[in-house]
N, C-alpha and C positions, 0 to 999 in steps of 0.2 A: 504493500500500500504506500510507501515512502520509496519504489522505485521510480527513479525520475530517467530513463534511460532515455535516448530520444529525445530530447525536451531540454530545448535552451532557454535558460534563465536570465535575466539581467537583474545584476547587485549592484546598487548605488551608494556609495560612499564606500566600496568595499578598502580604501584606504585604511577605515575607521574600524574597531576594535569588532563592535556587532557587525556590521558587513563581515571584514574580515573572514569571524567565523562563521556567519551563513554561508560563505562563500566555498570555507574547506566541507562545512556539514554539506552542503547540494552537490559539490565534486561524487562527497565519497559515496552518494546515491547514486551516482549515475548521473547527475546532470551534466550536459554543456553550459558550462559557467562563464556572464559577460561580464568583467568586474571593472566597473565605471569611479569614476571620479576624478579628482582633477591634480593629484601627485602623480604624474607619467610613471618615476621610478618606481613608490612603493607598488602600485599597479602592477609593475612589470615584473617585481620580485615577486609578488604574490603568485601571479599568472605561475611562472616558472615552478613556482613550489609546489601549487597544487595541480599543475595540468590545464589552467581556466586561458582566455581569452583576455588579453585588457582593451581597455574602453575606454580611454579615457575625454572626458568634457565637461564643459560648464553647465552645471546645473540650473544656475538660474536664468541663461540665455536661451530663449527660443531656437535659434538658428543654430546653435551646438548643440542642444538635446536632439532639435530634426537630422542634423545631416548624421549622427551618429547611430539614431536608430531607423531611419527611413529605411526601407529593401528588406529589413534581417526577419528571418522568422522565430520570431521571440514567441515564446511557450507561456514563462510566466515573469515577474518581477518584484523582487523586493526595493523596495524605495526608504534608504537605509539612511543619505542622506541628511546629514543634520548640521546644525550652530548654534552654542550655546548663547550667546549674546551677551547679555551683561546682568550683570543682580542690580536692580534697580526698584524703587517703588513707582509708580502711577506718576508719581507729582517729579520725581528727579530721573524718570527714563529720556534716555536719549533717541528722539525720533530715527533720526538716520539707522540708529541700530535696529531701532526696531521696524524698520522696513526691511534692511539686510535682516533681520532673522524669518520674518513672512517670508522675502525671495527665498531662502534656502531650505527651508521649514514648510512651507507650503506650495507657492508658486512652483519650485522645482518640481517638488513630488505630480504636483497637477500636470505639470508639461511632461515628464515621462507617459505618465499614465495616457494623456492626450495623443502623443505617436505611439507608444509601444500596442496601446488597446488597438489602434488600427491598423497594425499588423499581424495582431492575434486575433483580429475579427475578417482579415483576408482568409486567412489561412483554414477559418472554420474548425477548429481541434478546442475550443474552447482554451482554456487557461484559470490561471490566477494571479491575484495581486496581492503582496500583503507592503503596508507604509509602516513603519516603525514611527509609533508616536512617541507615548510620555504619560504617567501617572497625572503629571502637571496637567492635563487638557479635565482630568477625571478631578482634580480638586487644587483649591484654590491652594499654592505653594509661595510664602513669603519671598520676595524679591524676583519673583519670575512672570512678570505682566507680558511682559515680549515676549517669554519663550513657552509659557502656556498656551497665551491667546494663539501661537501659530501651529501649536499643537490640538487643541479644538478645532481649528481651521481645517487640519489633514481628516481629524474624526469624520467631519461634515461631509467631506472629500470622498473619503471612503463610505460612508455610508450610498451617497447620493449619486458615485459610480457601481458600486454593487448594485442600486437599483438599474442604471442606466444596461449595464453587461452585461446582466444578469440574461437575461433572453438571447445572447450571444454565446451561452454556456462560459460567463467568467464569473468565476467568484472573486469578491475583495474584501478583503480584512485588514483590519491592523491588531498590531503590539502595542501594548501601555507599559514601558520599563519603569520600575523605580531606579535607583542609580546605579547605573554599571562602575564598581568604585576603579578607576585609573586615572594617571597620573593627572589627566586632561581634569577630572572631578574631584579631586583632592583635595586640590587649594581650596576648595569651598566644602563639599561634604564631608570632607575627613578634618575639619576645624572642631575637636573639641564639645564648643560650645552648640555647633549645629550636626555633629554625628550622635551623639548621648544622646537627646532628646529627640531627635526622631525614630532611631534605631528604638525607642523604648513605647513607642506607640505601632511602630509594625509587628502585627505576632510573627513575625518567623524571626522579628531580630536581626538579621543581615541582608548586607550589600546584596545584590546578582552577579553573577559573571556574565561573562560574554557567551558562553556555552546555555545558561539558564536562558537568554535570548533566542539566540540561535535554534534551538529547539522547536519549539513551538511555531516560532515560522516557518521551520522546514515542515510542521504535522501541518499548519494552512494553507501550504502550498500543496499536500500530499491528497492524493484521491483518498484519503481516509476521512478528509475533513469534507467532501465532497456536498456535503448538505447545508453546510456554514459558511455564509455569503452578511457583510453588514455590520460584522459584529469588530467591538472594540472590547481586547483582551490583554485586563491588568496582569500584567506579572512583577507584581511587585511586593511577594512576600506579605500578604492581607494587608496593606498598607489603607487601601481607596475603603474597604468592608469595614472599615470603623465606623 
């Protein structure tokens, strides 16, 4: 049910920790893996290591998302894709950022979906899609107005093309992570005063890996999930069930 043999994928942000590993998890199914993003070398190291294709483009340009997947017969797509932006409140956020985190946060992920859906709608074999969101879009998260608000924006996104694809035979889903702790989320999540007190209202108590991700959007992507189309799915250690 998780054999993907046949069936090319595209990983977006696969530079990045969760891409990354979805990228080695769909190899090791069987898929033909496109691993997208805009580090050419880490891209090209990754390709080599695991066997995959790289991809690399700008996500939040129209005309680098089209010219790179126009023609290809993409099967399904993870929309991995992300930018953290800045910890800010409402009243001291900085607009500019918070346009840069909608382009890459959402905008992006809509313009993949925009080409890659209609090459998987030529092709007629159906598909899927899964966006890697955020807990933040599921509950209000101090200092993250920007980077919530673009993560409800993907929910929407995903909801409102799983209705559109759905008659296409695509199903679309997303991931809700709580924090993947690395270097990149550190400097904030692993502070002390902001790790104790929320680790202490999650019942599972810890971080996620990047393998805890990765999982679950290879089962969304996998004919096993074949009946779940719409849905947004916390993985974030009971964090949002409070």
């Amino acid at each position: 049910m998780t054999d993907f043999t046949g069936r090319t994928i595209l990983v977006t942000g696969a530079s990045g920790g969760i891409g990354g590993a979805t990228a080695r998890h769909l190899t090791a199914a069987g898929a033909d893996v496109l691993v997208a993003g805009r580090d050419a070398d880490k891209l090209r190291t990754l390709a080599d290591e695991i066997g995959a294709t790289s991809l690399p483009f700008e996500i939040s340009s129209e005309d680098s998302v089209r010219d790179a997947i126009e023609g290809r017969d993409i099967w399904g797509v993870v929309n991995s894709s992300g930018w953290g932006g800045e910890i800010a409140t409402p009243q001291d956020t900085d607009i500019d950022v918070f346009d840069k985190v909608m382009a890459v946060n959402a905008r992006g992920p809509l313009l993949v979906t925009k080409y890659a859906s209609r090459e998987m709608i030529r092709q007629g074999r159906g598909g899927a899609i899964v966006n890697v969101s955020s807990q933040a879009s599921l509950v209000a998260l101090a200092g993250h107005i920007s980077y919530g608000s673009s993560k409800a924006a993907l929910d929407n996104i995903t909801r409102v093309s799983a209705l559109e694809l759905g008659p296409h035979g695509i199903r679309v889903n997303a991931v809700n992570p709580t924090v993947v702790m690395t270097p990149m989320s550190a400097w904030y999540w692993g502070r002390p005063d902001i790790e104790g007190p929320f680790l202490e209202q999650m019942p599972l108590g810890k971080w996620a890996t990047e393998d805890d991700i990765a999982g679950p959007i290879v089962f969304l992507l996998s004919d096993a999930a074949g009946m779940i189309s719409g849905v947004s799915l916390p993985i974030d250690g009971g964090y949002t069930a409070r």
